[in-house]
C-alpha positions in Angstrom: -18.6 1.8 37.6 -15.9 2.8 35.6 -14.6 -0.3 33.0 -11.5 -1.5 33.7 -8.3 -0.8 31.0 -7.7 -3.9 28.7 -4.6 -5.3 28.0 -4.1 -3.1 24.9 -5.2 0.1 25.8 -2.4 2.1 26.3 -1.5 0.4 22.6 -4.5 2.4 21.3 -3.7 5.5 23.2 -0.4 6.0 21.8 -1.6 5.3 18.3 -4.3 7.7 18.8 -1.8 10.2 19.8 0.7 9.6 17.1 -2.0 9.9 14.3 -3.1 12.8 15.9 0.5 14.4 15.9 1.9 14.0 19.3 3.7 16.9 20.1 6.2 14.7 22.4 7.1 12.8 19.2 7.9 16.2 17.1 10.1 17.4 20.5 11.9 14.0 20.4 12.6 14.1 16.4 14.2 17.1 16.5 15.9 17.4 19.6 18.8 15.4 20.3 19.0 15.0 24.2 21.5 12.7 24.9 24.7 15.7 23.6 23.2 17.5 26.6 24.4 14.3 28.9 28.2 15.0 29.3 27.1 18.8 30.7 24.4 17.5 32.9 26.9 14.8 34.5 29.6 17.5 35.0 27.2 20.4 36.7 25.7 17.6 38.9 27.3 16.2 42.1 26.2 13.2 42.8 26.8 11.2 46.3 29.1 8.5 46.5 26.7 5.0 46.6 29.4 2.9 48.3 26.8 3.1 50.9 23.4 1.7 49.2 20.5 4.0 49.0 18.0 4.5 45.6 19.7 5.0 42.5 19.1 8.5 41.0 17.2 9.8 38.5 18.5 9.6 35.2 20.2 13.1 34.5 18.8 13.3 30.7 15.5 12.7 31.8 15.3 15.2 34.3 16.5 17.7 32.0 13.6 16.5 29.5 11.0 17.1 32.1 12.6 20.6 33.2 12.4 21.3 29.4 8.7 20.1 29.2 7.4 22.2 32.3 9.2 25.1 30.7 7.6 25.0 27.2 4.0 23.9 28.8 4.3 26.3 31.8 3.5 23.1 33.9 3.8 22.7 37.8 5.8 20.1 39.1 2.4 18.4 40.3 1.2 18.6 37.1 4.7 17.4 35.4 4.0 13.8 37.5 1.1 12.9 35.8 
């Protein structure tokens, strides 16, 4: 039976990465994403909400991900994980 993940694992994992040389960490050094928010808020049409429903996705973080699959030639099942 598989151990279960302590409380500080995912600490570990992300220092393990980042002495490793995360990629990710690289992408977000050098690439500011947040100039590409104005754009991405103007091409998108978003619903009016005056009626409830669940909020959206952030628009800057979709664009990240699109950017990700793109670079890693990822599938948008493999993108979720």
């Amino acid at each position: 039976m598989a151990e279960q993940p302590g409380f500080f694992d995912v600490d570990e994992r992300y220092g393990a990465l980042s002495a490793a040389g995360d990629p990710l960490e690289r992408l977000a050094a050098v690439v500011d994403f947040e100039i590409f928010r104005p754009v991405l808020n103007a091409a998108l049409a978003r619903s009016d909400r005056s009626r409830g429903g669940r909020p959206p996705y952030d628009v800057v973080l979709m664009f990240r991900i699109l950017v990700l699959q793109a670079l890693y030639s990822l599938s948008d099942e493999q993108a979720e994980f």
